[in-house]
C-alpha positions in Angstrom: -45.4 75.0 41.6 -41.9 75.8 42.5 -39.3 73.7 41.4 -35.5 73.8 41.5 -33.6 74.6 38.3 -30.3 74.1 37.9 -28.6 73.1 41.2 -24.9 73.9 40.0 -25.7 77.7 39.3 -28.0 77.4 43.0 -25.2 76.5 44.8 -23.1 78.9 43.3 -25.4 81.7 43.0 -25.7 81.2 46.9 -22.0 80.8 47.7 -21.5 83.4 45.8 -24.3 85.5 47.8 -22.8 84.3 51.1 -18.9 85.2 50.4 -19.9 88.7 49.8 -21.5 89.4 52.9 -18.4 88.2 54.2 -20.5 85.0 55.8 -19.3 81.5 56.5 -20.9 78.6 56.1 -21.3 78.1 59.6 -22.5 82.2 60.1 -25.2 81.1 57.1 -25.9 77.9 58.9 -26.6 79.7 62.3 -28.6 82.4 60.8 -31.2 80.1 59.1 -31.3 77.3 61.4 -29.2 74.1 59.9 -26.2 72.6 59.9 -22.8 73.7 58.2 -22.9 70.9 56.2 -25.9 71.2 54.9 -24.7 74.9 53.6 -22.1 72.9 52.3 -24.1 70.0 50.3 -26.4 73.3 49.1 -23.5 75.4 47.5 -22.1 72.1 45.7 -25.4 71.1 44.6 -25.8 68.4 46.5 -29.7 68.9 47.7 -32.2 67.1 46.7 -35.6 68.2 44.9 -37.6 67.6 48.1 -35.3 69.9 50.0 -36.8 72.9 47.8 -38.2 74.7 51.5 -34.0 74.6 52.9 -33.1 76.3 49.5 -36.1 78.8 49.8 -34.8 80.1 53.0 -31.4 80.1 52.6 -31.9 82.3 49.7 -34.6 84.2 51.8 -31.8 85.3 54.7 -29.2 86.0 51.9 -31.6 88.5 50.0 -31.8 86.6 47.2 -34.9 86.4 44.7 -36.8 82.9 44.4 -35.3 83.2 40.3 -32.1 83.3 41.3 -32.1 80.1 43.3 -33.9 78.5 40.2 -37.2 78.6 42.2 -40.4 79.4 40.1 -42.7 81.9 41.8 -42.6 83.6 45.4 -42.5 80.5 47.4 -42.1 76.9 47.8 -45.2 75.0 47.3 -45.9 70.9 47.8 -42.7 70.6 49.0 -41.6 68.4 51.9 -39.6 69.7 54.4 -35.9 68.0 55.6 -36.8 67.9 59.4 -33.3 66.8 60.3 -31.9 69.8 59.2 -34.4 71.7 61.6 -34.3 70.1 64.6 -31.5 70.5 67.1 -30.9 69.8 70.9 -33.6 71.5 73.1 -33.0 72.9 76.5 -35.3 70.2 79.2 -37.0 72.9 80.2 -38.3 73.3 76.3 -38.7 70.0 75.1 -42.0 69.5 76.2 -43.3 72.5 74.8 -41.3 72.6 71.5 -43.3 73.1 67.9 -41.9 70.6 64.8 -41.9 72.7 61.4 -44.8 71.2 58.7 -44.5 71.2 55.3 -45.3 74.6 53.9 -48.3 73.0 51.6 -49.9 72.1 54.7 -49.4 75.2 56.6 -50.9 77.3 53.8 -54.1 75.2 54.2 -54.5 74.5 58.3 -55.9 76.9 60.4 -54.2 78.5 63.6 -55.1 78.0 66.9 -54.9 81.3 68.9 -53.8 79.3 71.8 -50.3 79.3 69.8 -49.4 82.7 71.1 -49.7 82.5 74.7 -48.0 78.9 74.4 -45.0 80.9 72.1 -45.1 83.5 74.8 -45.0 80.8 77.9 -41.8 79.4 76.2 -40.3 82.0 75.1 -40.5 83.3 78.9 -38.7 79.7 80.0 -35.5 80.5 77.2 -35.1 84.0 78.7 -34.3 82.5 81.8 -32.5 79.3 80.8 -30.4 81.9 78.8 -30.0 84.1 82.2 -28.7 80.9 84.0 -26.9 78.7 81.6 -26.1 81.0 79.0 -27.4 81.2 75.0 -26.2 77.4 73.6 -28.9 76.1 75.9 -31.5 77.9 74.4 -30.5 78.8 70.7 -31.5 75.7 69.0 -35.1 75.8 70.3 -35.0 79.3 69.4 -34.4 78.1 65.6 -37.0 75.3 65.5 -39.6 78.1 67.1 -38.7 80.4 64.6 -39.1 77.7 61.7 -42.7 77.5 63.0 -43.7 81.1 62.8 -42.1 82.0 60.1 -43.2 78.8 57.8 -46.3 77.8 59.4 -48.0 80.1 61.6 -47.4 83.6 59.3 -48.2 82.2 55.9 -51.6 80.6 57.1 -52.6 83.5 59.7 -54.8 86.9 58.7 -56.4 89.2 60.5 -56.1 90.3 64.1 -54.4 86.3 64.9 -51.9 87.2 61.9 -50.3 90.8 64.0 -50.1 89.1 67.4 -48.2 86.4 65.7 -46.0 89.1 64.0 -45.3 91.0 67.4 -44.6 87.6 69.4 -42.5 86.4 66.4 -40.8 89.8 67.0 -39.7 89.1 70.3 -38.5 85.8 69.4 -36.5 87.3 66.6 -35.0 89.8 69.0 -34.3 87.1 71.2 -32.1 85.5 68.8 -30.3 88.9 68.6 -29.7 88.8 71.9 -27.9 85.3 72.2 -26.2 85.6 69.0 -24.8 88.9 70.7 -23.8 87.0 74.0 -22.1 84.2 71.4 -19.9 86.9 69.8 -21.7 86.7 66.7 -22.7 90.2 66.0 -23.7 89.9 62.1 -26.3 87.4 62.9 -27.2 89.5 65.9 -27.8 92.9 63.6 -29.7 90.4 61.3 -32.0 89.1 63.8 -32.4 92.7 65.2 -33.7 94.0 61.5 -35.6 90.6 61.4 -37.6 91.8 64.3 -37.5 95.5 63.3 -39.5 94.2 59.9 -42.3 92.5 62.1 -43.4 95.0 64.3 -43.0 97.4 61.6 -46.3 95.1 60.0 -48.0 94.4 63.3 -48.1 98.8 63.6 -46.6 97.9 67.4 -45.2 101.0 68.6 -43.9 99.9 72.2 -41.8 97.1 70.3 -40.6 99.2 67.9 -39.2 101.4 71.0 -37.6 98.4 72.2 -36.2 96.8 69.3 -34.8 100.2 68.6 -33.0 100.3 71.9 -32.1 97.2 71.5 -30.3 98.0 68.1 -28.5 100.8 70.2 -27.4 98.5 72.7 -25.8 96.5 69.7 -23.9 99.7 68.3 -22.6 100.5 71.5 -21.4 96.5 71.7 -19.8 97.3 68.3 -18.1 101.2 69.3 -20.7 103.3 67.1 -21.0 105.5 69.5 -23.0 108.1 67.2 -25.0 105.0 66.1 -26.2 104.3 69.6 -27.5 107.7 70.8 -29.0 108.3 67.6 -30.9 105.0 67.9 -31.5 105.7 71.3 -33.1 109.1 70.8 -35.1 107.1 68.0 -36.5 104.8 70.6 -37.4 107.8 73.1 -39.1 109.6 70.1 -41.6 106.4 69.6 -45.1 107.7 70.4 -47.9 105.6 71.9 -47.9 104.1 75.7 -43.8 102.7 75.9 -43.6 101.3 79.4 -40.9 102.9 81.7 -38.8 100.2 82.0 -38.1 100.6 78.2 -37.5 104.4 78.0 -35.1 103.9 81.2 -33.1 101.8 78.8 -33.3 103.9 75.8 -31.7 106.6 77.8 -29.2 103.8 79.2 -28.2 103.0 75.4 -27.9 106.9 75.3 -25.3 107.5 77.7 -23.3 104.7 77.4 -23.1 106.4 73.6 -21.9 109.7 75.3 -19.9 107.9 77.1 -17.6 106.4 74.5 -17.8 109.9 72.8 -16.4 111.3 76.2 -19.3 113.5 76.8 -19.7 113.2 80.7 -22.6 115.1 81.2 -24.8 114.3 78.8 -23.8 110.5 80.0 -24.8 111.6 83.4 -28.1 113.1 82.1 -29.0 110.3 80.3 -28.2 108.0 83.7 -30.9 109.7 85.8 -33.6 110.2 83.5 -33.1 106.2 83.6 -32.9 106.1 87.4 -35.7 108.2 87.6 -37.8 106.3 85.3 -37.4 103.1 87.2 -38.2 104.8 90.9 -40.1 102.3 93.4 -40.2 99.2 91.2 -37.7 96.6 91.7 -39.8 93.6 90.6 -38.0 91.2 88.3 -40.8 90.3 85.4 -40.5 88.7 82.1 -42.1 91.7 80.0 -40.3 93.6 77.5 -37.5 95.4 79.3 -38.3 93.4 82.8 -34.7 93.4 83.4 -34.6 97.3 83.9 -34.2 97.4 87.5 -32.3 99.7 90.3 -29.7 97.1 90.3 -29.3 97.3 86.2 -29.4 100.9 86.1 -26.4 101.3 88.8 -24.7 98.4 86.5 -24.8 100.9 83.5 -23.8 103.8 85.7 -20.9 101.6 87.0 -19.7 100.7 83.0 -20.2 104.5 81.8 -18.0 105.7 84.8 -15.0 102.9 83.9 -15.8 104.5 80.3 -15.4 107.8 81.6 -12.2 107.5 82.8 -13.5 107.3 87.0 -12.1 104.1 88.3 -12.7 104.7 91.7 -16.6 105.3 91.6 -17.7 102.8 89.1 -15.9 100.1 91.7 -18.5 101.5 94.3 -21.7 101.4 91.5 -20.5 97.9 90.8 -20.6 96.9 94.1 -23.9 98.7 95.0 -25.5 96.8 91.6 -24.0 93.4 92.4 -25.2 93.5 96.0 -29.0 93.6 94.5 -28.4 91.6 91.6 -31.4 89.1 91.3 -30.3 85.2 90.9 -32.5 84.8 88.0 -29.9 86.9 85.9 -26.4 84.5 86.9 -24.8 84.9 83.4 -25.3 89.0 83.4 -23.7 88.9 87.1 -20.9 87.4 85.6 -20.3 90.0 83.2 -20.6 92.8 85.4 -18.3 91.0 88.4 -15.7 90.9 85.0 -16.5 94.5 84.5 -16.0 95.4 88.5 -12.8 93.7 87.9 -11.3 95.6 85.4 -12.4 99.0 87.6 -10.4 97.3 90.4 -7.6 97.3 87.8 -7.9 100.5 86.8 -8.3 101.5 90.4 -4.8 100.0 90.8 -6.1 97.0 93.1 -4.6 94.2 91.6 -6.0 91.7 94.3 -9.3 92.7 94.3 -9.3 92.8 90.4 -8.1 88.9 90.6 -10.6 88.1 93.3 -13.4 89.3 91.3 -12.1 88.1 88.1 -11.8 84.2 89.6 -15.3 84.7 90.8 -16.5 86.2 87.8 -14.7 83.4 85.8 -16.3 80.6 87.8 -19.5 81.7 86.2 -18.3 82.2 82.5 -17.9 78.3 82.9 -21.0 77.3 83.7 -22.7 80.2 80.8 -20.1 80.2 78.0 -20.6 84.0 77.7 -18.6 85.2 75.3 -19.1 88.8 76.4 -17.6 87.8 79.8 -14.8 85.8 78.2 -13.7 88.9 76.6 -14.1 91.4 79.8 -12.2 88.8 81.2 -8.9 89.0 79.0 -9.4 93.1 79.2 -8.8 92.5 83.4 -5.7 90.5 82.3 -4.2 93.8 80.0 -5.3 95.7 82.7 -3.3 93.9 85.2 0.1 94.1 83.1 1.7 96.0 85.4 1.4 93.0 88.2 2.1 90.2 85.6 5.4 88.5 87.9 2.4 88.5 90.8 1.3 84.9 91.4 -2.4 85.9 92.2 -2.1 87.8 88.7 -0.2 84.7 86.8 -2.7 82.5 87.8 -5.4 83.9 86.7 -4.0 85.0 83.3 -3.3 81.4 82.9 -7.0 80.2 83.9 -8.4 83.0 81.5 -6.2 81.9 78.7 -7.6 78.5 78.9 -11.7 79.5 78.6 
């Protein structure tokens, strides 16, 4: 049976653990699902005996072994769970679908119902596009409690064929979380999330989401300025074998040149651009698959923010505006960004009013989605538009920017 040791050393072994990733409380908190306080009452040894699962996984996302928690054995066993900690404000949408954790004791010993993954999928589906419209802190606390399930109940009792869909539908989920930890500005827990996923498919043998996860990892290294990082990941993605949709390998080679384009390589950028056009000919569809989102209107999106990259003003303002025309309403919080984006080409362009058009209208949306991606395009329209700062169009948006 596992059973907690000493809770002193615990709490310090963990705090200890956390400091030198360079984590918070609250970045440990977000990354396994709880509160900051209850981070807090674990590193001061404050949890009880019954809260032996909470200490499992907090030790789990840290790297930690079970020993040096003071946990006998691999895992927790005939332990209740603390369900408070778990469970968090659901989006409406997702509150009549969403899962409760059980007691890992229990899980070990029911059976799975292979219903669970198209139910996991169906929801999962419904966040994308709550995300899409009202931004990630509507969906990231179902995420969590979803991601409590698989990994605590559904993994540990599955085998067989029932046990790899589970892994490659927990693997979306997990790269889900990437995605809104990304949009939050939260980058460590968005790499963590990313290898989370990266370690699921890797089981499940799934070759089309390892492609995507590895473009996805790309995507998150050209977020950060690894240039290097992001077309070798790329090219990883595009050397996946087995049948990768389209839609996937179009944003592999997206990933690709937006690498080449913060290295200042213009044509292998532009290369990369139409191998992703051309991949995405004659289907405009929106869909919720992996990669759905690739459409003509995305791909001229990435074309417009690899020509601003590039140093050519003047034609990413006419991509933007080509992309933006076709954007599809399911995707509000993306428009945003890129209506940011066309701003600071209007900057660039040295079009102070149409920069603070775009910018007010781009900002109207950041309200309503709390994108912090968009928040920070935002304040780069406002350096952009220095040399206009006595201008009252300029002022006043400066001031509305500073106040997001």
């Amino acid at each position: 049976m596992g059973q907690l040791a000493q809770h002193y050393s615990a709490g310090e072994a963990i705090s200890a653990a956390r400091r030198a990733r360079g984590w918070t409380q609250q970045q440990l908190a977000d990354i396994c699902g709880y509160s900051q306080s209850t981070i807090s009452r674990l590193e001061r040894g404050r949890q009880s005996a019954r809260d032996v699962d909470v200490l499992a996984l907090v030790a789990d996302r840290l790297g930690m072994a079970a020993s040096e928690v003071g946990l006998a054995g691999d895992a927790p066993h005939n332990a209740d769970v603390n369900r408070r900690d778990f469970l968090g404000t659901t989006t409406a949408a997702a509150a009549s679908l969403t899962i409760l954790p059980t007691p890992a004791s229990a899980a070990a010993r029911r059976p799975v119902n292979p219903a669970v993954v198209g139910h996991l999928k169906q929801l999962r589906a419904t966040l994308v596009q709550s995300d899409g419209l009202y931004g990630p802190h509507a969906a990231i606390s179902a995420v969590h409690d979803h991601l409590a399930v698989i990994e605590q109940q559904l993994l540990p009792a599955a085998r067989g064929p029932l046990r790899r869909e589970i892994l490659q539908t927990g693997a979306e989920w997990a790269e889900f979380t990437g995605w809104l930890y990304e949009d939050l500005g939260r980058s460590e827990q968005a790499l963590w999330w990313s290898d989370r996923a990266m370690e699921w498919v890797q089981e499940a043998d799934d070759p089309v989401r390892q492609a995507f996860i590895l473009m996805r990892k790309a995507q998150q290294s050209v977020g950060l300025g690894q240039q290097q990082r992001a077309v070798g990941l790329a090219s990883a993605a595009l050397r996946v074998r087995g049948d990768v949709p389209a839609r996937i390998r179009a944003s592999a080679h997206l990933q690709a040149a937006h690498g080449h384009a913060l290295i200042g390589g213009e044509l292998p950028a532009l290369r990369a651009l139409d191998a992703a056009q051309t991949l995405v000919e004659g289907d405009e569809t929106v869909n919720d698959q992996l990669g759905g989102y690739c459409n003509h209107a995305y791909v001229h999106a990435q074309r417009a923010t690899c020509y601003l990259r590039l140093g050519k003003p003047t034609d990413a303002v006419t991509t933007y505006r080509q992309a933006i025309d076709h954007w599809p309403a399911t995707y509000r919080r993306e428009r945003g960004l890129h209506l940011a984006r066309l701003a600071t080409a209007h900057a660039a362009d040295r079009a102070p009013d149409a920069a603070c058009a775009t910018a007010m209208e781009a900002l109207e949306i950041s309200r309503e989605t709390e994108s912090r991606r968009t928040t920070a395009e935002l304040r780069r329209v406002v350096t952009g538009l220095a040399p206009w700062r006595r201008v009252a169009m300029v002022r006043e948006l400066s001031e509305a920017v500073a106040a997001v």
